[in-house]
N, C-alpha and C positions, 0 to 999 in steps of 0.2 A: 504493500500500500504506500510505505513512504516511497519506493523508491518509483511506481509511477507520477506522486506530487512531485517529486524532485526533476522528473523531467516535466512534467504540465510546470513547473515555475523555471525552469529556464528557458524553454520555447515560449513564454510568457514578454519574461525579461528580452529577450532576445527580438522578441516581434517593437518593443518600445523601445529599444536601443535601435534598431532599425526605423522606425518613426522618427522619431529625434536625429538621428544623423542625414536622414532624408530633408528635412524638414529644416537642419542647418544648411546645407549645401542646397536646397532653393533658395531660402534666403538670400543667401552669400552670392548667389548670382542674378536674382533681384537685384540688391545690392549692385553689384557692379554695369548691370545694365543701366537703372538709374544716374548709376554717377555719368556713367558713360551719356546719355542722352542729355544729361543737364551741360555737362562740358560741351557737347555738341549744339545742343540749343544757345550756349551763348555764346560760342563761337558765330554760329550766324546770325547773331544778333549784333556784334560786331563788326560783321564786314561785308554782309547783304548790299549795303550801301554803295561801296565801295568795290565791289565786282563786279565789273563791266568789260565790255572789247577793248577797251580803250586799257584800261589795268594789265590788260594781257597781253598788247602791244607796246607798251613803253618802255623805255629804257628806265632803269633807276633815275632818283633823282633826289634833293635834297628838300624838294619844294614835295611837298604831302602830294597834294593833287597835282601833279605832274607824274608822280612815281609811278610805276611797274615792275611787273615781272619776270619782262620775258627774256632778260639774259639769263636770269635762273632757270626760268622753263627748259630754255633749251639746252642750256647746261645740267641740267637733269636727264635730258632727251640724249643729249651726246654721251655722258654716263652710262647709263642704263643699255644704251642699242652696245657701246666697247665692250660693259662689263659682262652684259649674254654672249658676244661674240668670243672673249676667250675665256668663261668659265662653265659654260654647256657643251662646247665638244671637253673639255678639259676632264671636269666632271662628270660625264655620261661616259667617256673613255676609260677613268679610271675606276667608275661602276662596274664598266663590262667587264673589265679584267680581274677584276677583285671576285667577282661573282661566277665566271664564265670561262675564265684561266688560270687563273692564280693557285698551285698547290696548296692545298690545306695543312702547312708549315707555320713553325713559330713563328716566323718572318712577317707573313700575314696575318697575325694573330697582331701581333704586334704593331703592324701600321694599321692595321683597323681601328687597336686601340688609340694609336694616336690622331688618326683621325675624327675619332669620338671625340676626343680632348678639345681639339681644335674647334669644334665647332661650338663648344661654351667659352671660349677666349672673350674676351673684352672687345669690341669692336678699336676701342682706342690703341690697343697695343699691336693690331694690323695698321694704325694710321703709325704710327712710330716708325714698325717695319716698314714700309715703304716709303716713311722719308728718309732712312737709311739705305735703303736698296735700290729706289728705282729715281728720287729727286737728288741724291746725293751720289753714292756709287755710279751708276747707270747715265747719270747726269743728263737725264730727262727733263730736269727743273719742274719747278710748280704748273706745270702742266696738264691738261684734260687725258692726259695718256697717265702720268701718275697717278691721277684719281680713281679713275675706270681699274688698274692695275691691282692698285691697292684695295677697293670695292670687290674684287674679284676672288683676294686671301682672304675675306672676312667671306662671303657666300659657298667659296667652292668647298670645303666642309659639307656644307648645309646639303650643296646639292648633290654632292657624294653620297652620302648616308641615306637621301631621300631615292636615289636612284638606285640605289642596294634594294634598299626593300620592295620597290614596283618592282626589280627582277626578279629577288625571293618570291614574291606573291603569283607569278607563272608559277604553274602548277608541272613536277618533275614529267607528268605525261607527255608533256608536247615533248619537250627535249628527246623521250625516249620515242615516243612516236617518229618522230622528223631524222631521227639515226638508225631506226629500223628499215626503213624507206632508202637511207645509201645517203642521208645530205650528209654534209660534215658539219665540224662544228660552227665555223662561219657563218656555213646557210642558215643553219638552226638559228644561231645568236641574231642574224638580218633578218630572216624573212619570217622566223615564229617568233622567239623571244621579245625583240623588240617592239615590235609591234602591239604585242599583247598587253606591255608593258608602258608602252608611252603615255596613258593617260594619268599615269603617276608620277612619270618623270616629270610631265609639262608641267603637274601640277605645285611638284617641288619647287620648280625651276621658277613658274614667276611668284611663288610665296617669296623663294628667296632675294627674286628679283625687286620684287617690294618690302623688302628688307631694305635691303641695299640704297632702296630710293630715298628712306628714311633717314638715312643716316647723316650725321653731321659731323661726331665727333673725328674720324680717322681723316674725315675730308679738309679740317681746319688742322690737322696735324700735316698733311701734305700741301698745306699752303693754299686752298678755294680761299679765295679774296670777297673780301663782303662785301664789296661796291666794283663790278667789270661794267665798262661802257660799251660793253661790243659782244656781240653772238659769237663764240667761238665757231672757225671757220677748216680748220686744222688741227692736228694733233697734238703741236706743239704750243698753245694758243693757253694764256689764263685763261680758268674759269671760275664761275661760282653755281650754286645749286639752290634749287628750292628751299631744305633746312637751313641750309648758312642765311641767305636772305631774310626769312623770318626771322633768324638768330637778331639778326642787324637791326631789325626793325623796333623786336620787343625792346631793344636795349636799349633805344632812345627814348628821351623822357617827355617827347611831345606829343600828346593823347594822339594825334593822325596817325602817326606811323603804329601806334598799335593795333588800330583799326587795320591800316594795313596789310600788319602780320596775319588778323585775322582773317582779311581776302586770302591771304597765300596760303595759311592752313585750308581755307573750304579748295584751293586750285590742289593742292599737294592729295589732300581727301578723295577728288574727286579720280585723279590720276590713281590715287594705290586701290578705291573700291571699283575702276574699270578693270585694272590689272587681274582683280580677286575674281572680278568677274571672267573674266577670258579664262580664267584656270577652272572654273566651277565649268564650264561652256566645253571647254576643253574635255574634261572628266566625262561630261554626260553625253556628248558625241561620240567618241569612240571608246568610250566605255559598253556602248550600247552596241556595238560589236562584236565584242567579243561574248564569245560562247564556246564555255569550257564541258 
């Protein structure tokens, strides 16, 4: 008799222990949804005003209502197109081979783990590296090719590890299916593997790439300039970016330019939630494909 009470009062306890931690964790994300919509709501309450064509056209300026943003735009644009170009083949290269060729050796064992490592670094201590490596050594200078460079060591991590796991998630049949057939390992890894697996890759890739877009601190350690008069045109060309821009604006203490900033958070916002979109878009197009 006691020893069915004993279980009727821990499947008890256990059913209110499971209530309450349920009941904490909607909360807590109540919670951060509200905060999130109130910082958003007064964001554009702030800078509604002040986002217009005209804002998105101009060049910086000193005078409030002359100011824009589109050296930063496109110095975000020139970032973002360098930083995909050499951290997606980089990245999705050293996927395949980690996944696809690499003996399962301590060796790999080993850069996997440091690979893991890397990808919790500080974004500031890739902006350091690369003003030692690629503005200083490399003697690239404060540069759009520095930036993009350095942008690249803080994402390509991210997009190694995310491109692991969309290969892991092919399921070992196809692989064996596609080499009972006579392909080899190549065919398999192009024309099945891959494939089956892009809707994870892509998905990695602009999460990380909206990362990247965000960023300020590595970018003001490789020298992005708070005030460029001119659309970078070349590679070799100062730039600045969207975050540095806002950085510039909060800093000033004349109510306009914070309004400002707040334009260039709703243009930065609206850039990272099309990016999220194109990945969500991505996922359900050729997710919808596959059938395993």
């Amino acid at each position: 008799m006691s020893t069915k009470l004993d279980i009727y009062t821990t499947k008890r306890r256990g059913r209110v222990l499971n209530g309450l931690f349920t009941a904490a964790c909607f909360l807590a994300t109540i919670t951060c949804v509200l905060v999130l919509l109130g910082l958003i709501w007064n964001i554009i309450n702030q800078g509604q005003d002040w986002l217009d064509w005209d804002f998105i056209k101009h060049l910086p300026s000193r005078f409030p209502e002359k100011a824009g943003i589109k050296t930063a735009l496109w110095g975000s644009i020139w970032l973002i197109g360098l930083t995909a170009l050499f951290s997606v083949p980089l990245g999705v290269g050293a996927a395949v081979y980690l996944e696809e060729y690499a003996p399962r050796t301590r060796w790999r064992k080993l850069i996997q783990l440091n690979i893991a490592n890397l990808a919790g670094v500080p974004s500031i201590v890739y902006g350091i590296l690369g003003l030692g490596l690629f503005v200083r050594a490399l003697a690239f200078e404060r540069s759009v090719l520095s930036g993009a460079l350095t942008l690249t060591l803080v994402v390509l991590p991210i997009i190694i590890l995310a491109s692991q796991e969309a290969l892991r998630a092919v399921p070992d049949s196809i692989r064996r299916s596609a080499y009972a057939l006579g392909a080899t390992r190549w065919q398999t890894v192009w024309h099945q593997v891959l494939p089956a697996s892009l809707p994870g890759i892509m998905t990695g890739v602009i999460l990380s790439l909206s990362r990247a877009l965000g960023e300020a601190a590595p970018l003001l350690v490789v020298g992005a300039m708070a005030y460029v008069p001119f659309v970078p045109e070349k590679l070799s060309d100062e730039f600045t970016a969207l975050p540095i821009q806002i950085f510039n604006w909060t800093s000033r203490p004349q109510e306009e330019f914070h309004h400002l900033a707040a334009a260039g958070i709703l243009v930065l916002l609206v850039v990272l939630v099309s990016m999220n979109a194109v990945a969500v878009f991505v996922r359900h197009r050729y997710g919808k494909k596959i059938r395993w």
